[in-house]
N, C-alpha and C positions, 0 to 999 in steps of 0.2 A: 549307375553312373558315379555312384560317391565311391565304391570300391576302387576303380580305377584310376580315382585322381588322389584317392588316399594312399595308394600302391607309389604311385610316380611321386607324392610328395614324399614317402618314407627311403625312396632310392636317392632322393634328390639331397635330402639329411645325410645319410649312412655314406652314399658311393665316395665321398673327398676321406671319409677318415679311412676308410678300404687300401687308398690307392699308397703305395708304398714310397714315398714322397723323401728319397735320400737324396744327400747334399753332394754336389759335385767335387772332385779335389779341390781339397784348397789350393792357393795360389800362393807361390815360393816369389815373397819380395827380394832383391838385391839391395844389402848395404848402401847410404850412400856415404860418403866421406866429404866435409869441407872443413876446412879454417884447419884439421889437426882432431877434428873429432868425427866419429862413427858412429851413422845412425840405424839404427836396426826396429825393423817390427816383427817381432818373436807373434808365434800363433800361439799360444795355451792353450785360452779357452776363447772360444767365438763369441762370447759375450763381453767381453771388455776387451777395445784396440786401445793399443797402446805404442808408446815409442820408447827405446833404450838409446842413452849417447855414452859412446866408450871413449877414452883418450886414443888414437889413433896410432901412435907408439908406445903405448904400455899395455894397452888391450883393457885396463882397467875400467869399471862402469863409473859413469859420472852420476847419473841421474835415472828417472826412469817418470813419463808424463802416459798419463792413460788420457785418451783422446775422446773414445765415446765408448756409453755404456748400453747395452740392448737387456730391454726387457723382455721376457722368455716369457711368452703366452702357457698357460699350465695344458690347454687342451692341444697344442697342437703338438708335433715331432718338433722336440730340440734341435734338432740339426740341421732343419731347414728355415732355422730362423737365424741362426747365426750369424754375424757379418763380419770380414775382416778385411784388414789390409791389404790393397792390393799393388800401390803403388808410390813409392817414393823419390820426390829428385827436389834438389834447391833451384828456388829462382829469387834475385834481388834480398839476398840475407834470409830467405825463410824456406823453411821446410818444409813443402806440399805434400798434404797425405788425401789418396784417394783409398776411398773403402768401395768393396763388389758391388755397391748398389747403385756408385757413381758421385756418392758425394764426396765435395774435399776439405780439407781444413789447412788449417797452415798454424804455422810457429812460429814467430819470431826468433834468430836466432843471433847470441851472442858473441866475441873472439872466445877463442880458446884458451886466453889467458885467465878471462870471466865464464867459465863455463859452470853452471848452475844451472838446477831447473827452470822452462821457461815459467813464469805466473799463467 
């Protein structure tokens, strides 16, 4: 009797690091543009999101705010812990970021004539 539940508890360990647990495409955000500036979330690396604001007619960067940072478990697969941006638009002066897992954040955001990092 102990063989058999020693057996099921060794599949029960072993079968999740087995299973070949790849990360779906990432997801391709659209720029948004207000006031004169261009807000972009570049993918690097799935461990830090981030935001970039360009001048909207120079194309030049202004800034650049990393938003949240993911700690990478050592045992698991890198790539299905990743998280990234998946969704950006203004509402009432601020710049709403949603990440794949559903959370959002926002930024305050300035004219273009004070364009600088947010704090």
């Amino acid at each position: 009797m102990k063989r058999p539940l020693l057996a099921a508890l060794i599949v029960a360990v072993l079968l999740p690091l087995a299973i070949d647990a790849k990360r779906a495409v990432i997801p391709e955000v659209p720029p948004v543009t207000f006031e004169g500036i261009t807000y972009k979330a570049p993918h690097d690396n799935g461990r830090i999101g981030y935001i970039e604001a360009y001048d909207a007619s120079t194309g030049n960067k202004l800034w650049k705010k990393t938003i949240f940072r993911i700690f990478i478990w050592p045992f698991m697969e890198e790539d299905v812990q990743w998280v990234f941006i998946t969704e950006l638009r203004i509402e009432n002066n601020k710049l709403v970021i949603v990440d794949e897992n559903g959370k959002t954040y926002s930024l305050r955001l300035k004219k273009a004539s004070k364009a600088r990092a947010p704090a």
